[in-house]
N, C-alpha and C positions, 0 to 999 in steps of 0.2 A: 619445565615451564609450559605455559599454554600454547605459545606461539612456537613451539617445538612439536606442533600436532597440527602441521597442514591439510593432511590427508581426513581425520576427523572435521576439521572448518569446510571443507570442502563435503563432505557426506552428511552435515549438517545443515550447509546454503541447498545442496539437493533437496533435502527434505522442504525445504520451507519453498523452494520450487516447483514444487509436487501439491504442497497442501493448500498454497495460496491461491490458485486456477481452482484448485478442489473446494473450495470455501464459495469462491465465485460463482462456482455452478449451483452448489446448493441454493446462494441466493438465488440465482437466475429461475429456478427451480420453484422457490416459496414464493417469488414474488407476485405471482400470478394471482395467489391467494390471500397470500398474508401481507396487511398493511406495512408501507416503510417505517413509520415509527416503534412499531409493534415488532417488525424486525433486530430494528436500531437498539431497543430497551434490550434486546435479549441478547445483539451480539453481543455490550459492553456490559449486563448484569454477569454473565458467566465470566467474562474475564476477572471481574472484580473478586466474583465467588472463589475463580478457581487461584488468584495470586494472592490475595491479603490472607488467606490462611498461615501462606509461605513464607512474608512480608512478616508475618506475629511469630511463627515457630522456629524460621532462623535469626529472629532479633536485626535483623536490617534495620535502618534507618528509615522513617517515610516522612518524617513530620517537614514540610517546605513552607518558607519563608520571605517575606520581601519579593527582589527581582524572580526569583528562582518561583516564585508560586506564582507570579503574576503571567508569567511564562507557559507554564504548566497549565494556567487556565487557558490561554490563546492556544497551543496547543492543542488540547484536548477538544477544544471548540472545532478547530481545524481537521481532527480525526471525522468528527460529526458528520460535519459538512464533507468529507471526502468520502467516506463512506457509504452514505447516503448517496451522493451522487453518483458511485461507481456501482452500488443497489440499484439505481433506476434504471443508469446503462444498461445494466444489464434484460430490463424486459424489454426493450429494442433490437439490440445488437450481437450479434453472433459473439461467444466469452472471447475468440483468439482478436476478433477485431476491438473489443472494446477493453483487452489489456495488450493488445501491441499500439493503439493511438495513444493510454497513458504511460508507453514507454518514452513520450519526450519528455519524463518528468528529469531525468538525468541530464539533457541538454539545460533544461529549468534552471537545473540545480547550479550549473558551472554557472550559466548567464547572471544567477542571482550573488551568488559567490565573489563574484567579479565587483557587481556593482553594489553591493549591501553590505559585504564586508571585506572587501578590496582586493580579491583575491587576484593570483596574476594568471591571467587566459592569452594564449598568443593567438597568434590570427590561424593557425591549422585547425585548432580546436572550436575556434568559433567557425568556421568554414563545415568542420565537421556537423554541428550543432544545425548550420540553415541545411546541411545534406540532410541530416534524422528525422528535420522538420516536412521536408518538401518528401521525404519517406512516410512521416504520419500523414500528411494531407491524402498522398495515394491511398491509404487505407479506409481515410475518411471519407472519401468521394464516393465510390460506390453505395456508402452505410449513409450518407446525405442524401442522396436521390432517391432513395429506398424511403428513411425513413424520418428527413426532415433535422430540424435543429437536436434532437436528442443524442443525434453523433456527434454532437460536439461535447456530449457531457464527461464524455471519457479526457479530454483539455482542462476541462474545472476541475476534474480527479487529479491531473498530472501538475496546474499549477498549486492547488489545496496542497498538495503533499509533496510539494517542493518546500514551499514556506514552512511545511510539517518538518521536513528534517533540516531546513536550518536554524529555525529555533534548537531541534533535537540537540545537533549541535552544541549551541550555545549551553546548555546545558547538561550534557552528556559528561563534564569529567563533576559536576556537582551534585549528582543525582545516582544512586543503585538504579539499574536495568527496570529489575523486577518491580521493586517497587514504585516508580515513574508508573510504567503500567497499569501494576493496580490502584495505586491513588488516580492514576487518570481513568481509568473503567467506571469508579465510582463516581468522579465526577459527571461524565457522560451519563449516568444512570441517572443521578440527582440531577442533570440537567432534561434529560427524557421524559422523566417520570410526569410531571408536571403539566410538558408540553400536551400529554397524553389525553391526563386531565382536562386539559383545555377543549382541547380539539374531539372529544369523545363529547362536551358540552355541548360544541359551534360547530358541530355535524363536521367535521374536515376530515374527509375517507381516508388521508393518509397518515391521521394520526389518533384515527380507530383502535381499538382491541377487537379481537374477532378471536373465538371460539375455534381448537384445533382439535382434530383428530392425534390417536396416538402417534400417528405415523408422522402429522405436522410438526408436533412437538419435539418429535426426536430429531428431527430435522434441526427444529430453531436450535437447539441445543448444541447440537452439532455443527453449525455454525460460530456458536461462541468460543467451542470448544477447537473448531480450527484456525479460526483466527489468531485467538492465544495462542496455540503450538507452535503456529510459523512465526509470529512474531520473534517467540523465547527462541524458536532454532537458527532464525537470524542472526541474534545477539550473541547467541553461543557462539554462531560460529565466527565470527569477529575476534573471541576470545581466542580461539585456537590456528587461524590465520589471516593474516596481513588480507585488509580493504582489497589493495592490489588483486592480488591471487582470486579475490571472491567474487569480483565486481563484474567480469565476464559470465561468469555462471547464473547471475540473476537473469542472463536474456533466455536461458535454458527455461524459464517461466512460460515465452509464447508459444514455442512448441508443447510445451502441456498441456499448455491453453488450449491448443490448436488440437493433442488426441483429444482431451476430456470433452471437449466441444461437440467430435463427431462422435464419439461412442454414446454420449447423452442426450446431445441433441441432434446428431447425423447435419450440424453446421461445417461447411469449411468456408477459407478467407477464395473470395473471387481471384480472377488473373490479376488482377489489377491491383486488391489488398494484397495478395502473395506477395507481389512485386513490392509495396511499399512497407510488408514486413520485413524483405529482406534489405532493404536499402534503411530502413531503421536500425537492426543487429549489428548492419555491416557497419556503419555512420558508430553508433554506440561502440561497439566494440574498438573501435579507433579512437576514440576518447578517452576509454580504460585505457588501453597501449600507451597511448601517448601520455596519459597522468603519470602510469608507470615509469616511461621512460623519465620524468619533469622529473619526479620524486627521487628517483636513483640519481640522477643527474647532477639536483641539489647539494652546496655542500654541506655536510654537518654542524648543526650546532652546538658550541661547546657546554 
């Protein structure tokens, strides 16, 4: 069985560890040049290219309906928007500072759990939650005096994509992986497309097309093409080990964040951001533990 292959779950959340920081640089890298929409078409056009082939030749299911579509649209709007936001971060903000401030999206996550679908949180774990938080402000302050309101865009990344995987959620045992995905790539596309249109009419620089050299293009592609991989290697690896066991390993993110940062852009996080990364980690990582522990604790249901 799947969940008889810990060791794989775990060398598969590495990878999506690894590619997600690496995806982010690239943006960090085009954005200089390449408009956000022009970005945005091309991360969710390859996803779409590269999954609905996959979606037709193993007979998945994609067709959604009713609740389940309506969802799926809010969703994928919600990708848009977080996206895009964590693209702009990034021509701001050093890559480890502005993917350890969207690391309170796991604190988000419980808070929202709690209140939206009633989840039970004791007071450790919301104690934990104001610790991770008063660990992102450290981060943020430095990157605020620097460089104004734009440090706070890495918070609309973190609550965008908290609301992103509670829906997920909600519809994760009604929906294939892959195909969610790629129906949702295409919607994103067929929602860009247009704006593009528009905005190429009523002069709006961020939703230009602009002309790339070979090297840009490989680039943009590249982009859409890491995106997808870490996504699917996420998902895999949930196949093959328990949430629990994985859920520590996604903070292994801000230290790559943190090489890819300096060997590309020779950024690191100040005294001050170090410090509010590690009281993030630390804060997060107690969270997992303590879920872990709830979960075991629990008794079984017949």
């Amino acid at each position: 069985m799947a969940q008889d292959r810990p060791l794989l779950g775990i060398m598969l959340m590495l990878g999506f560890c690894v590619l997600a920081p690496l995806g982010d640089a690239v943006a960090k890298i085009l954005g200089e040049t390449v408009p956000l929409g022009q970005l945005l078409l091309v991360r969710f056009a390859v996803q779409a290219l590269i999954l609905f082939p996959v979606v037709l030749l193993t007979g998945r299911p994609w067709m959604m309906r009713g609740r389940v579509l309506g969802l799926v649209v809010m969703r994928t709007a919600l990708h848009i928007i977080g996206i895009g936001a964590m693209f702009t971060a990034l021509r701001y903000l050093p890559l480890a500072d502005a993917v350890a401030i969207a690391f309170v999206m796991p604190f988000l996550m419980l808070l929202l759990g709690k209140m939206v679908l009633g989840e039970e949180v004791g007071s450790r774990r919301i104690m934990a939650c104001v610790v991770g938080f008063v660990g992102t402000l450290l981060v943020i302050q430095p990157s605020f005096a620097e460089v104004g309101a734009p440090a706070l865009l890495p918070l609309v990344v973190a609550v965008v994509f908290s609301l992103f995987m509670l829906i997920t959620r909600q519809i994760a045992k009604q929906t294939d992986p892959i195909s969610l995905q790629a129906v949702s790539g295409t919607m994103a596309t067929v929602v860009i497309l247009p704006l593009l249109f528009v905005g190429e009419s009523i002069e709006i620089p961020e939703l230009q097309v602009v002309s790339t050299d070979l090297t840009t293009s490989s680039l943009l592609l590249f982009i859409g093409v890491l995106g997808t991989l870490a996504h699917l290697l996420m998902t895999w690896s949930l196949r093959y080990a328990p949430s629990a066991t994985l859920a520590p390993m996604q903070y292994l993110e801000i230290p790559f964040a943190t090489l890819i940062g300096w060997l590309l852009f020779s950024d690191l996080p100040n005294g001050l951001a170090a410090i509010g990364i590690c009281v993030t980690i630390a804060a997060g990582l107690y969270v997992v533990l303590r879920e872990r522990t709830m979960s075991r604790a629990a008794p079984e249901v017949p």
